[in-house]
N, C-alpha and C positions, 0 to 999 in steps of 0.2 A: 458623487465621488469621482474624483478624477481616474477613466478609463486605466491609464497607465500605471498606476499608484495605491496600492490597498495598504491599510495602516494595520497590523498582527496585535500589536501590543503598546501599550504605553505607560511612563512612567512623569513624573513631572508634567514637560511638554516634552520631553523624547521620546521616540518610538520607534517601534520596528516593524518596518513594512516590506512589502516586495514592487519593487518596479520595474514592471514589465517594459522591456525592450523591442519590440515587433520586427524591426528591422531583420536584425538575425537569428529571435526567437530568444531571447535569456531573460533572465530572473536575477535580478542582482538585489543580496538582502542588505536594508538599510538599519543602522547606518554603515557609510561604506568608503571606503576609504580609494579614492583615485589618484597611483601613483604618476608624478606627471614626466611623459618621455619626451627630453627632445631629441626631435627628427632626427637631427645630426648627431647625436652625441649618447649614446645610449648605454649606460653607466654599469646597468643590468638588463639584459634581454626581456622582452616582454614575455617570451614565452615562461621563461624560468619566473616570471610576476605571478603566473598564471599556475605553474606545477610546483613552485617552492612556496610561495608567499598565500597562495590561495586568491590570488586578485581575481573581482568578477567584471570588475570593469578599471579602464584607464581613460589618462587623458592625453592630446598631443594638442599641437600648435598647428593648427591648416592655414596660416596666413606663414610661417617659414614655409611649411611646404612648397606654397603655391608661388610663394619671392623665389626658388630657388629654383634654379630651370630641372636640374637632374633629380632634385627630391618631386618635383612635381610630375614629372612623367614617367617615373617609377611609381610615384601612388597612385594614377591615372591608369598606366599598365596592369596591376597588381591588386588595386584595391589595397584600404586600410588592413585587413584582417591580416591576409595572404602577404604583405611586404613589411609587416611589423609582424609575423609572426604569433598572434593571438586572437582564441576561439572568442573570449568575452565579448563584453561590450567595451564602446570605444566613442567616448567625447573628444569633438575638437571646437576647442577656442576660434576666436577671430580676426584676432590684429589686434583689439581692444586694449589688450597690456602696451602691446608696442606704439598704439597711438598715445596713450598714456606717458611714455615714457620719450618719444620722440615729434608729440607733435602731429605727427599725420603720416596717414599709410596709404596706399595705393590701390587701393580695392576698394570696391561699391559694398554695400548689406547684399546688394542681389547678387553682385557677383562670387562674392564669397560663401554665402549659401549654394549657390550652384555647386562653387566648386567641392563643399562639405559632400552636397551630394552626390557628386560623382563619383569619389575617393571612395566611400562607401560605409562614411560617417555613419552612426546610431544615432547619435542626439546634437545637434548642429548648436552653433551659436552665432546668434546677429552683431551686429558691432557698435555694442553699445558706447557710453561713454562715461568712462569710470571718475569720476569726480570727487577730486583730493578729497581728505577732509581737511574741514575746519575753512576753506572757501568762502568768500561772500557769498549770502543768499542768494543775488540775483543771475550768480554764473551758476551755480548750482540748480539753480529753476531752469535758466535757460538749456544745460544742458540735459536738463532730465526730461526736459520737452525734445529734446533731439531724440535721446535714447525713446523716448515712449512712440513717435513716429518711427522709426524703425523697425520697434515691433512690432506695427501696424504693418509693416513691409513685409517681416518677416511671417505676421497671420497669413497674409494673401499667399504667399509663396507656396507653390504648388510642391507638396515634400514628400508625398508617399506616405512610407512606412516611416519615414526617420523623424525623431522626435525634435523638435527645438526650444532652449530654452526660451526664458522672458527674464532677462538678468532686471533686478532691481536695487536703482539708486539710488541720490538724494543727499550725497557727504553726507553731514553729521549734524545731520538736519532728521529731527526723527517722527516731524507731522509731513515731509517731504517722501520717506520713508513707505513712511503709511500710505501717503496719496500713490506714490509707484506702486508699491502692492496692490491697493485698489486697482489702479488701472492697467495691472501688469495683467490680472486674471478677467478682466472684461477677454483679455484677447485668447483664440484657442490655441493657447502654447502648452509646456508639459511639465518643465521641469524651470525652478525659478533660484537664479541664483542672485547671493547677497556679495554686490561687487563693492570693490575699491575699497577694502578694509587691509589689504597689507600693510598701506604706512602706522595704520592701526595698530594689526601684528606686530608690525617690527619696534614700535613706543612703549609694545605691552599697556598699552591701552585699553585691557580686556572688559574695564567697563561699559568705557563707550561702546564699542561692539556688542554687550549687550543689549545694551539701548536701543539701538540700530537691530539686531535681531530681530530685538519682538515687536519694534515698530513695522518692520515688513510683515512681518507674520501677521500683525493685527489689520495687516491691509489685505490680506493675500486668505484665500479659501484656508480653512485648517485643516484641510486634505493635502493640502499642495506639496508636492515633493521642494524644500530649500536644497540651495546647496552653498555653503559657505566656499566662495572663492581665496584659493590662496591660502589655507587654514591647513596647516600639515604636519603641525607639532605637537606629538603627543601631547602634552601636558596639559590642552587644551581641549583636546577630544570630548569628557565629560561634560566638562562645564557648559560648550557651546551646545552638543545633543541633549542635552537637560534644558538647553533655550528653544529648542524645536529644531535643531540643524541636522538632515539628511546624508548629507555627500561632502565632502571633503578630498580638499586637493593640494598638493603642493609638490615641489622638486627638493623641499627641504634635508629629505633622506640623501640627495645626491649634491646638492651644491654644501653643505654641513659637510658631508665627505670628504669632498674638494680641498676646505679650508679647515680638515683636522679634526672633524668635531663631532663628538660621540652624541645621542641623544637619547636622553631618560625621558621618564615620565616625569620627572623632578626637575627637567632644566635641561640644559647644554655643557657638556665638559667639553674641554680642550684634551686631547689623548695625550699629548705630553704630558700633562697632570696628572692623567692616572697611573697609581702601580698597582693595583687591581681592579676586575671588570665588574661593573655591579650586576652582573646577566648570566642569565644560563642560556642560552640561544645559540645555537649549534656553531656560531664567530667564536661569539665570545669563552666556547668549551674547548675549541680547538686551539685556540691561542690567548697567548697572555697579554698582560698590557706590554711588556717589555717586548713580544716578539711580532707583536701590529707596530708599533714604534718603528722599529728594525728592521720590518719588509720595506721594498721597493714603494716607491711615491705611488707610482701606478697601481701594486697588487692593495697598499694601504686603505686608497678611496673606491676601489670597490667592495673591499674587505665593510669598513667603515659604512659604504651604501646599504648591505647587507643586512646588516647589525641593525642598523637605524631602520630599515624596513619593517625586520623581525618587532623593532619594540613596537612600532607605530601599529602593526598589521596584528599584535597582543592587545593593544590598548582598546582598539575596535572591538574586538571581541570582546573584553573587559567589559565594555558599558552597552553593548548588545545584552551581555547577561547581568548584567545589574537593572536593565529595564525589563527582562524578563520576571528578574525577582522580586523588582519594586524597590530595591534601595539606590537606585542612579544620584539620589542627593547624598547620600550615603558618601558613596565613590569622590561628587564632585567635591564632600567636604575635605576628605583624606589629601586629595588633589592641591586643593584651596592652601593647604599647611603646608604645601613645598614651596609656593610662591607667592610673596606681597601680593601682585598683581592680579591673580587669578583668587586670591581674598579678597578682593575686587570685584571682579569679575561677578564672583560666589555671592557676597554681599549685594549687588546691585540685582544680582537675579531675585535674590529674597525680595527686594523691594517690590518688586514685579507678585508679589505673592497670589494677587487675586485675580490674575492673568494666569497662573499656574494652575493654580485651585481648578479653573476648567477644566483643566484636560487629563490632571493628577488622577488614578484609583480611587474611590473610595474606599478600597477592602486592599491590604498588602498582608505581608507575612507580619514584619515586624517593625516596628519604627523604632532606630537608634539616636539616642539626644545623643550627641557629640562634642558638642561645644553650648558657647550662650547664639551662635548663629542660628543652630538648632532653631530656636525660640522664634523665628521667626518661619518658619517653614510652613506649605500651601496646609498643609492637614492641619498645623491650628490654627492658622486662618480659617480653612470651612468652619472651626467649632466655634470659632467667636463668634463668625456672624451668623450664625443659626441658633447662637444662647437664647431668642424669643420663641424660638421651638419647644424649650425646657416648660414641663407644667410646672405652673407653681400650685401647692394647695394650700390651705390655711391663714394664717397670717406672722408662726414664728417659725422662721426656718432655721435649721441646723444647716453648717456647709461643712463637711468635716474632710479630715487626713485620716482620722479616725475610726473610732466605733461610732454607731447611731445611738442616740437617747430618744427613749419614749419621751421626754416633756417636752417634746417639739410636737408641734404638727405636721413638719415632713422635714425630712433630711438626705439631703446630696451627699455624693461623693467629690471633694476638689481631687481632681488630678493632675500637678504642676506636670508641664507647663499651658496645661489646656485650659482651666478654671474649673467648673461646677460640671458635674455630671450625672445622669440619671442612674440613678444602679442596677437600671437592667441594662444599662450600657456598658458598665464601665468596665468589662472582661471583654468588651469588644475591641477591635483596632479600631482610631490606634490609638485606646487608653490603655493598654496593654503595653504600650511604651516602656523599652529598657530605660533609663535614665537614671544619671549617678547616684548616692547616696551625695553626694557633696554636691549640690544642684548650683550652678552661677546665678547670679545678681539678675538677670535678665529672662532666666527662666521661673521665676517667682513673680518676678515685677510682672510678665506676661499673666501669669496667675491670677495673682491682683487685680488688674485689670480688666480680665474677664467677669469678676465678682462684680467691680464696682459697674460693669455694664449692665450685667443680672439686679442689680441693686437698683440701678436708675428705672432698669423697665418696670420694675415693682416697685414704686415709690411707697404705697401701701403695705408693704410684708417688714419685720424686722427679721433683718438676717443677725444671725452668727458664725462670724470664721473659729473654729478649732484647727491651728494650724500647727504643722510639725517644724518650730524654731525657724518661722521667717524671719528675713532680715526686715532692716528700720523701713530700706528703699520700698520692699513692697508694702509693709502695713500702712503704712503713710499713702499709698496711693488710695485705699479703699476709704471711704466717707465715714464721718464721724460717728454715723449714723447706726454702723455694723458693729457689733461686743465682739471681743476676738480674745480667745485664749489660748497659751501654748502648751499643747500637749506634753512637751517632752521638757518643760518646765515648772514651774509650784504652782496647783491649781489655782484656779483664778481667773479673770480678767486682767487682759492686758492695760485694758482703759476705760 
């Protein structure tokens, strides 16, 4: 396990870990949200991030710093901690956005690591090279071999205490991905983040970014502290820490400010739009939508910064304790309903189901079917493919919703949307499963399915489904081969 990094708990692939900071001695619990300060422009004080908001760590920019002569030998004098005013921990960036955005910057990887550690940076970062998506392969190769020497620069680099990441790239290339994780964790770095997904962000793209999540992750140690760059809108938070995301950043709370604009867990309002606050958050209690409208430009955007803090720095907490209690898919589906995109997002994660299945509990409180999305969730995956686990005995099986009959030689319990289960199991999680009385088309057909898998490993056994009023979609999927009758209609056989 990674020295810096122990994992508490997990749920999905999120978790909650502590990563230790040695520099200055802190514990920052993940996941964790890093509000980002620029140098110049400091919207909220770091310290009030620290005594209002609970921040245990933030982020700044050490390539403005060190462009700018009077930021630079103020941070030099003073150190980070002591000139920004805060006890936590404290990442700084590289230039890397800014070469991104202009082409090219003025500093070397060595130089700008020195200068991280002078300043009195925690966790440095090299300069790597964040690489649009959607690019030709072969600048995207090219430049992930720039970024990967780099960090070979930044291995050698004599750092102390201060930790540095190993950012990992590859556009939207997701075997590109993987090979950077691979080679990101050969090198002994600490913290690994997933760059150049903003234009992502900002397309609501939230599938592709999964993709790209868990292709790094499946390159990268499953210890490894990620840290999604640039990710800083609530409404996101679940979804992407249910994909294994750590750390979270962004200036969203204060440039959203800037330009008027409230932010839920739901999306982005415009504050003109609103005539009331949908928060109770010590802003939004104190004033109305009509008297945020009606302050000053200036008292507005840091009013507005505020507020968007409060939800973002709620939200963290929110699936902190949804991974404590085991329902985080829970959360990400309730999440998934506010937004096309992030039903998206949501949906593409399920995809990923037996990539989940690793790291998911096996034992939770309770499992909520929610939707037909549900139906595809890691817990019934594990149960389908361990159906060759099930003993079979005899040769005529009962599969029931039902009561048992003695004129079988053994009888299962179906539990939609799992299939067949043993009945000293089925009061365990999670066939203990809350799930509606009005079950969708997709959590039966799941059902189904599971039979007809049990049916195939036992080609020799005649099964019976007694089922409680399926539909056509699933009968039809099981083999001609199984009798099936509906309980909750005129005895008999269906066919």
């Amino acid at each position: 396990m990674d020295p810096c990094f122990e994992i508490n708990s997990t749920d999905a692939a999120g978790r909650i870990g502590t990563l230790t900071v040695p520099r200055n001695g802190q514990e920052v619990t993940t996941p964790a949200l890093l509000p980002v300060i620029n140098p110049g422009i400091k919207t909220i004080p770091p310290s009030e991030m620290e005594s209002e908001f609970g921040a245990e760590i933030l982020i700044t920019n050490s390539y403005i710093i060190h462009s700018n002569e009077e930021l630079r030998e103020e941070a030099l004098e003073h150190g980070l901690h002591d000139w920004l005013d805060f006890t936590g921990a404290i990442m700084t960036d590289s230039g890397s956005f800014q070469l991104s955005e202009y082409g090219s910057i003025s500093v070397t990887t060595e130089e700008i690591l020195q200068f991280q550690h002078d300043i009195g940076t925690d966790i440095a970062t090299p300069i790597d090279i964040p690489t649009p998506p959607d690019v030709d392969r072969s600048r995207a190769e090219s430049e992930l071999q720039t970024t990967l020497d780099r960090l070979e620069i930044a291995e050698s680099f004599d750092t102390g205490e201060m930790l540095v990441t190993g950012p990992v790239q590859g556009s939207t290339y997701p075997d590109l991905r993987t090979k950077a994780g691979k080679r990101a964790k050969r090198f002994d770095l600490d913290v690994y983040p997933i760059g150049a997904v903003v234009p992502l962000l900002e397309e609501y793209r939230f599938a592709d970014i999964i993709d790209l999540v868990v292709a790094s992750k499946k390159g990268l140690q499953p210890d490894a502290p990620v840290h999604l760059f640039g990710a800083g809108h609530p409404m996101m938070f679940a979804l992407t820490a249910a994909a294994g995301c750590d750390l979270f950043d962004s200036a969203a709370y204060a440039l959203y400010a800037r330009d008027g604009r409230y932010l839920t867990v739901r999306g982005t309002k415009h504050l003109e739009d609103l005539r009331w606050l949908p928060c109770s958050c010590p802003v939004c209690t104190e004033y109305s939508a009509k008297e945020l409208q009606e302050t000053t430009e200036k008292r507005q955007e840091e009013l507005l910064a505020r507020h968007n803090l409060y939800v973002s720095f709620e939200e963290i907490d929110r699936v902190k304790q949804a991974i404590h209690q085991g329902n985080l898919l829970e959360l990400v589906e309730k999440r998934a309903r506010a937004h096309p995109a992030i039903l998206d997002g949501y949906r593409r994660l399920l995809d990923h189901a037996g990539w989940l299945e690793r790291s998911d509990p096996a034992t939770k409180e309770t499992f909520f079917y929610l939707s037909s999305d549900s139906a595809q969730r890691p817990e019934i995956y594990r149960h389908q493919e361990r159906l060759d686990r099930i003993s079979i005995t005899g040769t005529d099986v009962l599969l029931t919703e039902g009561e048992e009959h003695e004129r079988y030689d053994q009888c299962l319990q179906i539990k939609p949307p799992f299939g067949p289960v043993p009945k000293t199991l089925a009061q365990m999680y999670p066939f203990t499963a809350e799930v509606p009385d009005q079950l969708d088309q997709q959590g039966y057909d799941q059902t189904a399915q599971a039979v007809r898998e049990l049916a195939e490993q036992h080609s020799d056994v005649s099964f019976t489904v007694a089922h409680d009023n399926w539909p056509e979609s699933a009968l039809g999927i099981l083999p001609d081969s199984i009798d099936t009758y509906n309980l909750t209609g005129s005895v008999g056989s269906d066919r």
